[in-house]
N, C-alpha and C positions, 0 to 999 in steps of 0.2 A: 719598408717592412710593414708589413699587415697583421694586425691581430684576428682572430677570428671567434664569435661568441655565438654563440647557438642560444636561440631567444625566441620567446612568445609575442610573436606582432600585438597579443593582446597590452602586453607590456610598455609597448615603446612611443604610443603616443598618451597624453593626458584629455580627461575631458571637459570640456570648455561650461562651465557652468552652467551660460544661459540655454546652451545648445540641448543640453539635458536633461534643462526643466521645460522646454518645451515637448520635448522628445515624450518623458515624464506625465505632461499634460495632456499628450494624443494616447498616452498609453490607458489613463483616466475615461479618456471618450469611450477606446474602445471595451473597457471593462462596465462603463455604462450602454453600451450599446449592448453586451452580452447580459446582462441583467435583467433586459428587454425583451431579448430572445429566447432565454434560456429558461431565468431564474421561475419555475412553478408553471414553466409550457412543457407541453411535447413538443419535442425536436423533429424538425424533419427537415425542410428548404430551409429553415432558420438558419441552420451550420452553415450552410454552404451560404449564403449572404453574408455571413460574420467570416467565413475566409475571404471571401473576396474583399472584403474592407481592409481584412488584414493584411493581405497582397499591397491593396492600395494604397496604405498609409507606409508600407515596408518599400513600395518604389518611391514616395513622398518623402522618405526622409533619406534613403540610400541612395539616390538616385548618382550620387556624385559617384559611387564606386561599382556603379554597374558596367560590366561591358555588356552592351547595346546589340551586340550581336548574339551572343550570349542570351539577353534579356528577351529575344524574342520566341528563342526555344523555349525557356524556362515560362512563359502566357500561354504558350502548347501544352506543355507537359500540367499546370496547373490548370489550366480547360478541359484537358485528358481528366484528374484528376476529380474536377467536378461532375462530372457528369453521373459516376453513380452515383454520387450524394443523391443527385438531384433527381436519379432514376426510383431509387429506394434508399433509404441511410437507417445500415444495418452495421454492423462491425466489423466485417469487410470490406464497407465500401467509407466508412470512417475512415480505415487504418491506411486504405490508400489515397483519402483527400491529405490526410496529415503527410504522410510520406511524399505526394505530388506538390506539397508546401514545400517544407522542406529544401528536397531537392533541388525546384525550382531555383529557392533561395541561394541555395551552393552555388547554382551553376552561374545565377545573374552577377553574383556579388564574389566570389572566392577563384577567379581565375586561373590562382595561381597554383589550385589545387586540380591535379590532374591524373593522376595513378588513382584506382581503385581502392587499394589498400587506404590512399589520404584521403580519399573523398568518403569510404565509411567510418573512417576514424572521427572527421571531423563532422560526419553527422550523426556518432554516436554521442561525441561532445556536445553537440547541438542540444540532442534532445536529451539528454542525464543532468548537464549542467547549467543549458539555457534556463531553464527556470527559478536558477539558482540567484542568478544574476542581478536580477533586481536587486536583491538585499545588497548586494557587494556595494553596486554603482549608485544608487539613488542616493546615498547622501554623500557623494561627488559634487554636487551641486551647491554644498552649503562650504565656505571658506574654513582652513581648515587652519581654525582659531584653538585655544584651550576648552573655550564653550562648546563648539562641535566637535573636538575629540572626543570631550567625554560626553557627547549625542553619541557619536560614533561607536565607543565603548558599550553604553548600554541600553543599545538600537535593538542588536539581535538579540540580548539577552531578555529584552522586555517584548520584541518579538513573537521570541519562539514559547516565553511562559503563557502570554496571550493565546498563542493556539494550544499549549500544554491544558490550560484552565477550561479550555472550552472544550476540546476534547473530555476532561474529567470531568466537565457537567451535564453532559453525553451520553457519559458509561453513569453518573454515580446522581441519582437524585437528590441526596440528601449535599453533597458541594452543589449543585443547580439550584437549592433552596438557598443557601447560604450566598453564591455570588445576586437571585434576584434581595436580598435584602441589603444592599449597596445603596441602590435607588431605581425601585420597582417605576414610579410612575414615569422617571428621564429616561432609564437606561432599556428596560426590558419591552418598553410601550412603542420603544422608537427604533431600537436598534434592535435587530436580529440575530446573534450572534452569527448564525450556518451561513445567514448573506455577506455578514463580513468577511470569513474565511472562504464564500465565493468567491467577490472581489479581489483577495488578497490572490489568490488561484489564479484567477484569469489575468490579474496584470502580471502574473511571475512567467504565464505563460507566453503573452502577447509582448513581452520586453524582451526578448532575442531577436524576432522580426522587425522591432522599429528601432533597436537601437546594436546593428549588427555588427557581433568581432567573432572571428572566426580564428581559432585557434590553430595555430600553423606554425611547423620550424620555418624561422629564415637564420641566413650567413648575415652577420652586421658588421662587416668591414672596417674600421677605423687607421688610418695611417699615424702612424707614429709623428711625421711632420706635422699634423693637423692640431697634435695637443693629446692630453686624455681627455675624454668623452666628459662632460658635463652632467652631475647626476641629475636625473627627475625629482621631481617632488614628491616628498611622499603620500603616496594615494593612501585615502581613507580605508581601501580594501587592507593595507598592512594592520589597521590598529585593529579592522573588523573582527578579523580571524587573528587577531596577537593572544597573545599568552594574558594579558590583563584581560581582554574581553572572553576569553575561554573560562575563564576562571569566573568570573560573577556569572556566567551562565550555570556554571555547574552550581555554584553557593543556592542560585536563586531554583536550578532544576530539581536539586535534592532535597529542598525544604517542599516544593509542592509533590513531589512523589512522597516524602514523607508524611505527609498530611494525607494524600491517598491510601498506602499503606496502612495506616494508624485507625484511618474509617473501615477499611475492609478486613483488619483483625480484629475490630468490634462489632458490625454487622453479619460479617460476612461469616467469622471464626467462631465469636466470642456469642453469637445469637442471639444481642444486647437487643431490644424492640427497637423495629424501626419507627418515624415519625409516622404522625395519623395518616391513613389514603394511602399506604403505601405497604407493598407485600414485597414480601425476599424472592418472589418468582420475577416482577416489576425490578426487583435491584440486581438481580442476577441476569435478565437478561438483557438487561440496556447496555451493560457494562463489557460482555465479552469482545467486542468486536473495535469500538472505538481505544480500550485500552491494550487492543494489540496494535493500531496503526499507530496506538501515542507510543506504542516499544520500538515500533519500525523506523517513527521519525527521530527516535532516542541513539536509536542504531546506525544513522547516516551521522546524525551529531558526532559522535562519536569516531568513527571514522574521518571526517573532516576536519574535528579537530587534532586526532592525535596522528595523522598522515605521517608515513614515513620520512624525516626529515625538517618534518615540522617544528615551530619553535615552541612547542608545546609538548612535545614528546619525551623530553628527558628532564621536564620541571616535575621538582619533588612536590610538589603542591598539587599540582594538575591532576597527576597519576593516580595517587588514593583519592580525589576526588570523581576522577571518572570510575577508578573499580566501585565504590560506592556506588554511584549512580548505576552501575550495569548490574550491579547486585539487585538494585531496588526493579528495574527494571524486570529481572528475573523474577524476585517476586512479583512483578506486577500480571505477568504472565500467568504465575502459576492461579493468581487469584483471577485471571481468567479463565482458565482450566478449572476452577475451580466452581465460578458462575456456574460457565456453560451443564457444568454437573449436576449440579441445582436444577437448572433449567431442565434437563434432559429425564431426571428421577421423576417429574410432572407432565412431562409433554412427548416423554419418549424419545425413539433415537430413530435417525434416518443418515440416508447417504452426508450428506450435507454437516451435520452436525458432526459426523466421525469425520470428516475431511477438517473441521474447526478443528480437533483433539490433534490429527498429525500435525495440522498449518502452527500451531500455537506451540507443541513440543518443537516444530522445526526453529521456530522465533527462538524461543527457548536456549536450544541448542547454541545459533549462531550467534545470541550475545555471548554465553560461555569462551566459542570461537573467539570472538575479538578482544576480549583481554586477554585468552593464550598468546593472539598473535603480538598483542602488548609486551607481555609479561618475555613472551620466549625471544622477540625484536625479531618476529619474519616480516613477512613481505606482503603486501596484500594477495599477490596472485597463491601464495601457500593461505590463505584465508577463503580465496576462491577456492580455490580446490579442495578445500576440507571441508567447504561447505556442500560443493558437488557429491562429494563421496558420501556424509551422510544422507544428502538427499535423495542416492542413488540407494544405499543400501534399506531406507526406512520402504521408498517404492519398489523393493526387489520383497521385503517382507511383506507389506500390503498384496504386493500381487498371491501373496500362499495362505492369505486371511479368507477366510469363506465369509465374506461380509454379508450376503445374503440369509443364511444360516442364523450368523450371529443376531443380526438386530433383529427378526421374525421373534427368535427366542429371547431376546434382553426385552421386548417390546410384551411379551404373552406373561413373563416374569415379573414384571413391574406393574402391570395392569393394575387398575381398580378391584377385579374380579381375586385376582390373585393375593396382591398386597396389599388391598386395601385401601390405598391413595393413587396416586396419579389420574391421568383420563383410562375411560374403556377402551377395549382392544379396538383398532382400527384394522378390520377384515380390508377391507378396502387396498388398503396399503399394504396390508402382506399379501394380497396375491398380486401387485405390482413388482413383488422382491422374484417370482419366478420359480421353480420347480423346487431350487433348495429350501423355499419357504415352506412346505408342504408340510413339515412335521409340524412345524411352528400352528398353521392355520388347522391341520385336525385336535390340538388342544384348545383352540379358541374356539372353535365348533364346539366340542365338548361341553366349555366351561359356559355356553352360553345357547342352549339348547335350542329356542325359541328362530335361531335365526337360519336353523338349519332348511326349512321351507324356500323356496322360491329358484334364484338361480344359483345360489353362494358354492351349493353341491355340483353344479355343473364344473360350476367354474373353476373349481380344485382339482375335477377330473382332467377336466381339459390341462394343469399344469402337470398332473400324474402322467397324460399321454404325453406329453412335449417330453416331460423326462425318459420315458420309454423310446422315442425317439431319436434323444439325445445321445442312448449306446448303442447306435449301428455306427460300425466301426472307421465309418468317416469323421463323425462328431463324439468318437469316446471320449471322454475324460476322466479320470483316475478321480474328480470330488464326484461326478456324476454317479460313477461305479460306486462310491460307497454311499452316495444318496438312498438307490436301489435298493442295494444290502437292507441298507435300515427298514425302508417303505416295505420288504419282500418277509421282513423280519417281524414287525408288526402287524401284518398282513395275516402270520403264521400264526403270532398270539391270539389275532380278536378270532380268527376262526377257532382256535382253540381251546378259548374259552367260553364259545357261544353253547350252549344244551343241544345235545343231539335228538333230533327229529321223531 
């Protein structure tokens, strides 16, 4: 009689210490060699040299589990792959050096995966979760004493505050004042922080390729004459992601969002002066952008920890720990939203910055999302899909927004001329917006008389003709149509009102 278990090969072997710290130490070379390459160059041949190392240290250490036959299509297809690096290295020809990695790697090392469906699965695992991995495995390595569990316990939580902190002294000047007054001439003279969170990047990324587990069902047999199955030991990935370690991540996560919060109800709310050299356009706009990737990394935490199933999931402790955290996160958000406003009453508004406003409410939104899907115990794919729908319904509204329209006039409204503050009208950039700008640019004409000489009058005409163009009955459109109206309608006033001859 046979039992039969359904099982992650990643699961069933353990990893040999010293195997891993050398694996560990090639991973170190290669994240100095990318240092080298990368760190404050322009990229071009550089990439495609740091793949090819990477290839060659991923057959250096996998070499045991490659089929050979296998392995020489996959030095095709990764040759195929370099070549437009090496022709031009744009984002196209990126997207297909990584993908011809990849690949290769499946096909040298994962034999056993053969269907289409399992070979995108497992190279969608590849690359969502490969990066992940380092953190899991690397203190695999150290015996797994009382003294290394609790490494192990608060590895990732002092981890992920490490990037939480650097992140926040990114976005927020006055925490960047605060962590260089630790120790200005050891810490900030020598250490860089962005180059640490390069390093820490590149080894998360270069550790799937040297130290390879592909995730794959197998059948695991056991006969009943043989015994029951002898358990493993437990790997340090249990205590990594356990319910103790989830828990001092949240204790430690929501004491430094708290501290971020508390700073930007007092600068940002409260309009308390900030420190000398520094202006609220400087703290507003450092901070939009990094404290939405620090919500983004808040919002995988969170997912990974509270996973359906998980042993984290139904601890009464855990649970108002994380809605806290996702609460603060939301506000972190909105005090991004709220920056970028800041910023935008001074400098104006363009395509770009109204893409920030949706991207930041979408953030927004899909933490809301993941404590419903907490709170109501769905599934992740009702998470995906909730997310899709609003995505779908915010870009079905966008598409009926006359953006061109709007900013021309949010941008003539705000001006210097007009309110009083911000910069002057940038003519320039409203006749970049195109024909529906046209009302926006003969107020700016107007309000600044001086500049009406040279070409600026052509140039308006010529978006007047494009829009005349624009209703012959192949290119009508119902916003163009009432552009006209308007322009046919003012057209009728100023003649109107000019003295007759």
């Amino acid at each position: 009689m046979t039992s039969l278990a359904s099982t992650s090969t990643t699961d069933i072997q353990p990893i040999r210490p010293s195997a891993l710290s050398a694996k560990l130490a090639m991973a170190l070379l290669l994240a100095g060699l990318a240092d080298w390459l990368f760190y404050g160059q322009r990229i071009g041949l550089s990439l495609a040299l740091f793949a090819i190392a990477t290839a060659c240290v991923s057959l250096l250490f996998n070499h045991a589990a490659l089929d050979w036959r296998r392995a020489m299509i996959s030095g095709a297809i990764v040759a195929a792959g370099l070549a437009p690096a090496v022709e031009e290295l744009n984002t196209l020809s990126f997207l297909i050096l990584v993908a011809s990695l990849t690949i290769a790697l499946l096909l040298a090392t994962n034999p056993d995966t053969t269907g289409v469906t399992d070979r995108a699965r497992a190279l969608c695992n590849f690359l969502l979760v490969g990066p992940f991995r380092l953190f899991l495995e690397a203190p695999q390595m150290f015996n797994m004493s009382a003294f290394t569990r609790g490494i192990a316990l608060w590895l990732m939580p002092a981890a992920l505050s490490t990037v939480f902190i650097a992140l926040f002294a990114a976005a927020n000047p006055v925490i960047e004042q605060w962590v260089s007054l630790l120790n200005p001439k050891v810490i900030f003279n020598h250490v860089n922080m962005w180059r640490v969170l390069f390093w820490t990047l590149m080894l998360a990324l270069v550790w799937p390729f040297i130290h390879v587990r592909w995730r794959r069902r197998a059948i695991v047999a056991a006969a009943v004459a043989e015994g029951p199955v002898s358990p493993q030991p437990p790997l340090v990935s249990a205590e990594f992601l356990g319910p103790s370690t989830i828990l001092r991540s949240l204790i430690l996560f929501n004491l430094l969002f708290a501290a971020q919060s508390i700073l930007d109800g007092i600068y940002l709310w409260g309009h308390v002066a900030l420190p000398d050299n520094m202006t609220y356009a400087t703290y507003a706009h450092r901070g939009a952008y990094p404290l939405i990737a620090t919500a983004l990394l808040a919002a995988a935490f969170v997912l990974v920890a509270m996973r359906p199933g998980g042993p984290a999931e139904k601890s009464k402790v855990v649970r108002p720990l994380v809605y806290l955290w996702v609460g603060q996160n939301v506000l972190l958000v909105v005090s991004s939203i709220r920056r970028l406003d800041l910023y935008v009453d001074i400098y104006m508004l363009t395509y770009w910055r109204i893409a920030a406003f949706v991207w930041m409410g979408l953030v927004a939104l899909g933490l809301i999302l993941i404590v419903a899907r907490i709170v109501l115990d769905r599934s992740n794919q009702w998470l995906i899909g909730a997310n899709l729908a609003a995505l779908a319904i915010v870009l079905y509204g966008c598409s009926l927004v006359n953006f061109d329209a709007f900013i021309a006039d949010y941008n003539v409204v705000h001006s210097r001329e007009v309110s009083g503050k911000g910069v002057q009208i940038d003519i320039d950039y409203l006749l970049t917006l195109g024909p529906q700008a046209v009302p926006a640019i003969d107020k700016a004409i107007a309000l600044r008389p001086t500049v009406k000489e040279g070409c600026l009058v052509s140039r308006r005409d010529r978006l007047v003709e494009q829009q005349r163009q624009d209703l012959a009955w192949r290119s009508w459109g119902f916003r163009n149509w009432r552009l006209q109206r308007r322009l046919d309608a003012e057209a009728k006033a100023q003649a109107g009102s000019q003295p007759a001859s």
